[in-house]
Rosetta silent file (secondary structure, phi, psi, omega in degrees, C-alpha in Angstrom):
SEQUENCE: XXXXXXXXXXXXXXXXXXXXXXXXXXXXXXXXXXXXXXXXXXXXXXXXXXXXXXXXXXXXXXXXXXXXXXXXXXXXXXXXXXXXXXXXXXXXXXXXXXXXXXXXXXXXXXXXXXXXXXXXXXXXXXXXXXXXXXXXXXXXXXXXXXXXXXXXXXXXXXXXXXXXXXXXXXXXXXXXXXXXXX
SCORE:     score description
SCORE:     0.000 S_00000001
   1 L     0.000  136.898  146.360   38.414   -8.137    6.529 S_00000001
   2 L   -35.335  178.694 -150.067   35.143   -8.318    8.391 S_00000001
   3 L  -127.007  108.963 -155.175   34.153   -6.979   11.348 S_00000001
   4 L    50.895  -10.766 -165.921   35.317   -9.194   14.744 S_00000001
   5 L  -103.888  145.127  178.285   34.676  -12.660   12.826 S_00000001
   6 L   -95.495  142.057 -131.816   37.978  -14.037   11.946 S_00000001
   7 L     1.472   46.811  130.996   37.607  -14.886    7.773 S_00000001
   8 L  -124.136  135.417 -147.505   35.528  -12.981    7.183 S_00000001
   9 L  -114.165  138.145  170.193   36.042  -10.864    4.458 S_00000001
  10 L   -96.586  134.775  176.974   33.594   -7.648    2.646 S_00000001
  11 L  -124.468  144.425  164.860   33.482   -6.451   -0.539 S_00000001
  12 L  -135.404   93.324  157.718   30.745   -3.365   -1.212 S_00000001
  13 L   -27.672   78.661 -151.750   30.155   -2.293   -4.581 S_00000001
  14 L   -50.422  -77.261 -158.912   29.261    1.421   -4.633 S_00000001
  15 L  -144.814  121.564 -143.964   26.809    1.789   -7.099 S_00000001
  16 L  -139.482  101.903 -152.056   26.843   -0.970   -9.703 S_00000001
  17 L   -93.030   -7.118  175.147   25.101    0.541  -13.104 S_00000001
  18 L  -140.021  173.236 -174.989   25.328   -3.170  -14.832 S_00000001
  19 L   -75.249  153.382  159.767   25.124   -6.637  -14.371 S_00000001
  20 L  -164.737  141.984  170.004   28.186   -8.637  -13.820 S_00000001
  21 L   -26.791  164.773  154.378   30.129  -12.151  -13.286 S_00000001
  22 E  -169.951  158.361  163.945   32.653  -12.140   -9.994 S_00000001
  23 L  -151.556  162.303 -141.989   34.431  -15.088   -8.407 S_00000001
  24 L  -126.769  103.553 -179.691   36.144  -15.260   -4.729 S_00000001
  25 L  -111.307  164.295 -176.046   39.787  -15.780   -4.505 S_00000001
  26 E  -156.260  133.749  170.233   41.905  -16.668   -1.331 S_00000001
  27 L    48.668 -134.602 -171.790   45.429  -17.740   -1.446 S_00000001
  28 L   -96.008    6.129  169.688   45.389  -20.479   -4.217 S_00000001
  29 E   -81.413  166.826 -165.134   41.900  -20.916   -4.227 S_00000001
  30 L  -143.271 -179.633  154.805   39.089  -19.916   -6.373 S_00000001
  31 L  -129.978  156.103  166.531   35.127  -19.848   -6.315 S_00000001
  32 L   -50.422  166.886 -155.734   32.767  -20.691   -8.687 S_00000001
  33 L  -105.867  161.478 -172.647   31.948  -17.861  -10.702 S_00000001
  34 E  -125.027  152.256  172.562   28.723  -15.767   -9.221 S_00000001
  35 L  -121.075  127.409  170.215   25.907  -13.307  -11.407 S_00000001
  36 L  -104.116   84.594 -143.346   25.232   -9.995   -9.971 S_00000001
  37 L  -113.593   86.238  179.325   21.755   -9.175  -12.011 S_00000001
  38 L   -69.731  102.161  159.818   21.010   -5.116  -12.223 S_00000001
  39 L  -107.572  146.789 -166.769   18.236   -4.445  -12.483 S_00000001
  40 L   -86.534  166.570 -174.802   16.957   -0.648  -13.442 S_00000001
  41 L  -110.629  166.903 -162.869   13.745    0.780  -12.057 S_00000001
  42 L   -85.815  143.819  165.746   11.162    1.988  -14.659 S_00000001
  43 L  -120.671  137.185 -173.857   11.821    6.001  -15.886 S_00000001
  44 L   -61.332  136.631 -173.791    9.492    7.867  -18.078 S_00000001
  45 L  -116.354  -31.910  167.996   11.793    8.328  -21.163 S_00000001
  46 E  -173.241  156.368 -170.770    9.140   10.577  -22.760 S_00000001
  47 E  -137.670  127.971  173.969    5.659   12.250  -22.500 S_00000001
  48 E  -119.965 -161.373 -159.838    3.842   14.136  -24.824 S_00000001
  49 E  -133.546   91.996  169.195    0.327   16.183  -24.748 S_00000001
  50 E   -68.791  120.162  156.894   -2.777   16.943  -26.908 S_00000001
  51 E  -100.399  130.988 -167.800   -4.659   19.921  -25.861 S_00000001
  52 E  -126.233  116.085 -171.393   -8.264   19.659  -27.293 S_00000001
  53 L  -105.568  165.118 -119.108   -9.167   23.146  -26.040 S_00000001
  54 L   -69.504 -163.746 -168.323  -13.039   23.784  -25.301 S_00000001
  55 L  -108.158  -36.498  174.538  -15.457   23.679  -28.568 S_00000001
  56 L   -61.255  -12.077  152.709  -16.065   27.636  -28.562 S_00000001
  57 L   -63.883  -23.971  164.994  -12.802   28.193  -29.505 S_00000001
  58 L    84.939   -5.802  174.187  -12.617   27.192  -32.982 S_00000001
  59 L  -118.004  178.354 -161.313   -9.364   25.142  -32.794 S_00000001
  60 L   -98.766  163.258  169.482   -8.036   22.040  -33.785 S_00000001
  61 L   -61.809  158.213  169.862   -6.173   20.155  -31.003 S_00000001
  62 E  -108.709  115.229 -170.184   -2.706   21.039  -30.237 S_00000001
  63 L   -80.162  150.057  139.143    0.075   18.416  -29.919 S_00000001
  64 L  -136.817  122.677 -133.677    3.127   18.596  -28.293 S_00000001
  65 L   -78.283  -52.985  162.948    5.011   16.168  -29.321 S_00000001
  66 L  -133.919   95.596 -172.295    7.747   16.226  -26.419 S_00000001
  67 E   -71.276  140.720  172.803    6.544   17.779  -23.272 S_00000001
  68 L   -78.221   17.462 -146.609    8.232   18.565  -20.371 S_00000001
  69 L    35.458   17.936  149.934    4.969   17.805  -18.452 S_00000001
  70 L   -60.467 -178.427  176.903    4.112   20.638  -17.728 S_00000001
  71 E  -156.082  109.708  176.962    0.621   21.260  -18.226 S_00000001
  72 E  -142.719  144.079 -149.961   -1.083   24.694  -18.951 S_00000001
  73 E   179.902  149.435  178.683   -4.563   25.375  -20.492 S_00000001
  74 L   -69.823  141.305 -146.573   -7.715   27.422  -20.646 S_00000001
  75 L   -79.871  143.163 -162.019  -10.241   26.048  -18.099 S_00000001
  76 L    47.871   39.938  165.527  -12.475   23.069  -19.858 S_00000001
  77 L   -66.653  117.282  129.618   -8.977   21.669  -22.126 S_00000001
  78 E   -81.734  114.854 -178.044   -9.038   18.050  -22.333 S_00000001
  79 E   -68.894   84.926  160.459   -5.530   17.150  -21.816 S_00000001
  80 E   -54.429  113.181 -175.590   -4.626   13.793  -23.605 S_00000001
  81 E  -120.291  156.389  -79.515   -1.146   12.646  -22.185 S_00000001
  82 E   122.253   98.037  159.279    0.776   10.019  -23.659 S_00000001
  83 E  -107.132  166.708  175.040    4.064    8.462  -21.944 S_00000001
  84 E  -131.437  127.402 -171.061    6.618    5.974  -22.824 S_00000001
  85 L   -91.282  174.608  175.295    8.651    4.225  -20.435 S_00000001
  86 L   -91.590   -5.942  165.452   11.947    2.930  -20.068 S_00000001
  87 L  -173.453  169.251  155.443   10.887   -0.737  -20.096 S_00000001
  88 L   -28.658  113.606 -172.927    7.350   -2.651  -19.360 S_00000001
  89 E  -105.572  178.817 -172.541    5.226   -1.749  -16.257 S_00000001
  90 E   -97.892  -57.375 -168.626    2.917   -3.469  -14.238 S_00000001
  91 E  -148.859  131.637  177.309    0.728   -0.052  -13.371 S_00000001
  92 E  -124.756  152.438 -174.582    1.462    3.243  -14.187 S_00000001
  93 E  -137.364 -176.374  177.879   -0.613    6.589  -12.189 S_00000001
  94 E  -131.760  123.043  154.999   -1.219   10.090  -11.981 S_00000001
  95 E  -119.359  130.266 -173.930   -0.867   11.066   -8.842 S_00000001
  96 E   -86.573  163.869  174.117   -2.029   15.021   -7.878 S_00000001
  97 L   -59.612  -14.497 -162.222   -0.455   16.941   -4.633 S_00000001
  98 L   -79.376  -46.794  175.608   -4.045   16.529   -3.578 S_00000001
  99 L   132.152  -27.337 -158.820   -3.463   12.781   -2.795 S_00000001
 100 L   -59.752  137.261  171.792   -6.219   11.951   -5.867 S_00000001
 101 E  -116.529  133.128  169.468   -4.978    8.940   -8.204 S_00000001
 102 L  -141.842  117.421 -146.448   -5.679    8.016  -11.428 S_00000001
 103 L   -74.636  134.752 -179.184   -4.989    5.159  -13.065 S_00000001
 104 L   -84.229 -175.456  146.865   -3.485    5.278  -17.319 S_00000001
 105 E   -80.482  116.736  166.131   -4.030    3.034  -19.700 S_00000001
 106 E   -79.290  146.462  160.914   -1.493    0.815  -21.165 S_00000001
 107 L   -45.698  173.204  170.244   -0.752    0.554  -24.507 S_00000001
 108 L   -66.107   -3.881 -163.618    0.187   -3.143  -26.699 S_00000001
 109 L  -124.048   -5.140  156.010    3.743   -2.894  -25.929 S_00000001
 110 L    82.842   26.810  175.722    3.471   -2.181  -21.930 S_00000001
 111 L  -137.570   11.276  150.600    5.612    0.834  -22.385 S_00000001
 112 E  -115.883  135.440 -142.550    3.234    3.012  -23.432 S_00000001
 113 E  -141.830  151.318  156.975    0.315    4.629  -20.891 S_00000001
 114 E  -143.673  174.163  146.325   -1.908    6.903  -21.532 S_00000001
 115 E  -124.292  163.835 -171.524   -4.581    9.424  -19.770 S_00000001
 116 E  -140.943  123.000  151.629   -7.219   11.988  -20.284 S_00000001
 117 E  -155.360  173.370 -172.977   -8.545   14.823  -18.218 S_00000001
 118 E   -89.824  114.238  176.729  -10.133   18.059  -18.170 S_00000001
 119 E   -68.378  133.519 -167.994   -8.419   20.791  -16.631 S_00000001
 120 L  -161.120  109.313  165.353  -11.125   23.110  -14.548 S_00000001
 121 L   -10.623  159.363 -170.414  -10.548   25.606  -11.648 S_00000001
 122 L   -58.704  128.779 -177.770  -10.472   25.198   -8.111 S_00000001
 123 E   -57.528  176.344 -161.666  -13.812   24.188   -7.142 S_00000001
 124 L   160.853 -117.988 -171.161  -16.167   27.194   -5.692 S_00000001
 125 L   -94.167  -40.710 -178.635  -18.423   29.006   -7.127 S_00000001
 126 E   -46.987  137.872  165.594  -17.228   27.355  -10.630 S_00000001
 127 L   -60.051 -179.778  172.585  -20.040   25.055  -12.790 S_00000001
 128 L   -81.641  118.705 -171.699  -19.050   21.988  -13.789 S_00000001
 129 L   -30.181  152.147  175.439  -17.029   21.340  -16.981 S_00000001
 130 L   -91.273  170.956  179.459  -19.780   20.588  -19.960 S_00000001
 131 L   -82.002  152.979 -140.606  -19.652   17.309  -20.971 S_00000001
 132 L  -133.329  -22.037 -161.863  -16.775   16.328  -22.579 S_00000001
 133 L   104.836  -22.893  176.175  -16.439   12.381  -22.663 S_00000001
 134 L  -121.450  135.829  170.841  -13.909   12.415  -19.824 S_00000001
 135 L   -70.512   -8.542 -132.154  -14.394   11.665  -16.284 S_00000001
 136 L  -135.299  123.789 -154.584  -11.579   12.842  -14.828 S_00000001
 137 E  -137.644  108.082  179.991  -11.580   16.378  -13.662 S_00000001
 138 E  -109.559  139.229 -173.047   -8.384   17.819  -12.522 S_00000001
 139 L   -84.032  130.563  162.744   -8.686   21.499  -10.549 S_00000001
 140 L   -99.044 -154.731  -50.864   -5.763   23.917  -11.153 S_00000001
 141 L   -54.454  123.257  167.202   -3.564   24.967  -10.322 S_00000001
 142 L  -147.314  176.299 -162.089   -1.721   21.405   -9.039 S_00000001
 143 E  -130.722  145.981 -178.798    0.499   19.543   -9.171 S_00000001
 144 E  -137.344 -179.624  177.726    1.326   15.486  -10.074 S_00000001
 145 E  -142.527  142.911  169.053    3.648   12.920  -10.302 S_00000001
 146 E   -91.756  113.897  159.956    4.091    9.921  -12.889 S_00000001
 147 E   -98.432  140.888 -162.691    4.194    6.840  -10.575 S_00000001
 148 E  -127.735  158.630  148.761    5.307    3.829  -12.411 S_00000001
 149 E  -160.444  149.081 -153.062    6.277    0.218  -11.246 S_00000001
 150 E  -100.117  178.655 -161.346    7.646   -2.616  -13.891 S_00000001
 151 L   -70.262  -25.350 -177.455    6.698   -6.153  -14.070 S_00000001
 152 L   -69.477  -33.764  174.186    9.089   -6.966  -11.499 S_00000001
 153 L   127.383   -6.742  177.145    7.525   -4.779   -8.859 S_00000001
 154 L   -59.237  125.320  161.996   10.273   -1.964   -8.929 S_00000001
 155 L  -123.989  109.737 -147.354    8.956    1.590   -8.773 S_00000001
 156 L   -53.486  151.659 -171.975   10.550    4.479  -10.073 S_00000001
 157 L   -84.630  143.543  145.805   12.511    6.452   -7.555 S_00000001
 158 L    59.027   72.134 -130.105   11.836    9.989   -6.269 S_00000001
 159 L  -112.508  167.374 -176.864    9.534   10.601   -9.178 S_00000001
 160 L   -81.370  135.791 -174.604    9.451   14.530  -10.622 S_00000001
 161 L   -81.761  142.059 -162.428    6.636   16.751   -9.330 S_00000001
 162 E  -142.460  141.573  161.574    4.968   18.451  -12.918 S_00000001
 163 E   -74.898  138.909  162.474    2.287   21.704  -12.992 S_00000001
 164 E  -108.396  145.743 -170.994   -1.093   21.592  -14.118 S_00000001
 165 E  -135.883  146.877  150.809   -1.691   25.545  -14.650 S_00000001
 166 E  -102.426  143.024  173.092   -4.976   27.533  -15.715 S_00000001
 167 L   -75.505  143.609  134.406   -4.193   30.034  -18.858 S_00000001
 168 L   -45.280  107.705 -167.812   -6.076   32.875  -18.961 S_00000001
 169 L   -76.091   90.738 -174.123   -8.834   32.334  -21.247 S_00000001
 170 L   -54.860  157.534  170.538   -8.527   35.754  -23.188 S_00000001
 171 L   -97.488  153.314  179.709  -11.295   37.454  -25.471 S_00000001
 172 L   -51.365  147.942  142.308  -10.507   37.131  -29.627 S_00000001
 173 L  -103.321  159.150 -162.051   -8.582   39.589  -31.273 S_00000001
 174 L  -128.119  118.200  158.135   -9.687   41.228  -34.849 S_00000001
 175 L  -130.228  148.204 -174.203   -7.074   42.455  -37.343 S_00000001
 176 L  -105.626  117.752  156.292   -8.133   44.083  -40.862 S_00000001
 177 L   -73.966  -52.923  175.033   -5.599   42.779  -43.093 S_00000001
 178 L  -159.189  147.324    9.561   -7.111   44.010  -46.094 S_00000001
 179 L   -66.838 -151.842 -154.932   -7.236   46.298  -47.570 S_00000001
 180 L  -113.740 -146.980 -171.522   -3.911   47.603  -46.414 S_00000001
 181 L   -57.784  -24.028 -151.558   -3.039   51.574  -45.161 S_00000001
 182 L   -96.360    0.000    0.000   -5.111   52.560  -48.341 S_00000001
């Protein structure tokens, strides 16, 4: 029963993970049948990460194919990120703890986004990343979030906070392989 109105009666669904039919019975009566239509909010179902680390380094990019999103890298890394959603967004973002936004790209199938930036120390004293092809200059150590929202207008909930880290960019090592002890 409701609450002071005389017939009327409450029903509250807790948490209702699919769609479904109902109809409203009373006595010997019936209702037309009703649609309850659940809809999910968009979740990143997976993100991976090319590291194209600086040109002086001598290496080929590094994939990783499924990243937790962290992010950690020698200071002038262009990061390549690549996500896939759980269904077709409207706009997907990078947002840093810093407040700074950056918008991805989507892909043809509106479930795939992508972005590019350079990872580069806290400004200071540091120059400016050489040029690289990407605008987008993120300072480490910080932190982001993937904000997403789907065609409907839904935006994923309570989204996960991810690291951007600087590596220590190390000097080479040399090993004589051969010959051998002799």
């Amino acid at each position: 029963p409701g609450d002071g109105a005389p017939g009327l009666f409450r029903f509250t669904v807790p948490q209702a993970m699919h769609s479904f039919d109902f109809r409203i019975a009373a006595g010997d009566d019936e209702s037309k049948a009703y649609r309850v239509e659940v809809v999910k909010r968009p979740q990143v179902e997976q993100i991976a990460v090319t590291y194209t680390l600086p040109a002086y380094t001598g290496r080929d990019p590094q994939e990783v194919a499924e990243s937790d999103g962290d992010v950690s890298a020698i200071a002038g890394t262009t990061v390549e990120m690549t996500i896939k959603t759980s269904k077709p967004l409207r706009e997907a973002t990078l947002v840093t703890d810093s407040q700074r936004v950056f918008a991805l790209t989507p892909g043809a199938d509106g479930q795939t986004w992508k972005c590019a930036f350079v990872v580069w120390p806290t400004a200071g004293n540091s120059p400016s990343p050489a040029k690289s092809g990407i605008a987008t200059r993120i300072d480490a150590p910080a932190r982001y979030q993937l904000r997403l929202q789907d065609t409907d207008g839904y935006e994923n909930l309570d989204p996960l906070w991810h690291s951007i880290s600087l590596a220590k960019d190390l000097p080479p090592t040399v090993a004589i392989v051969e010959p051998g002890r002799d």
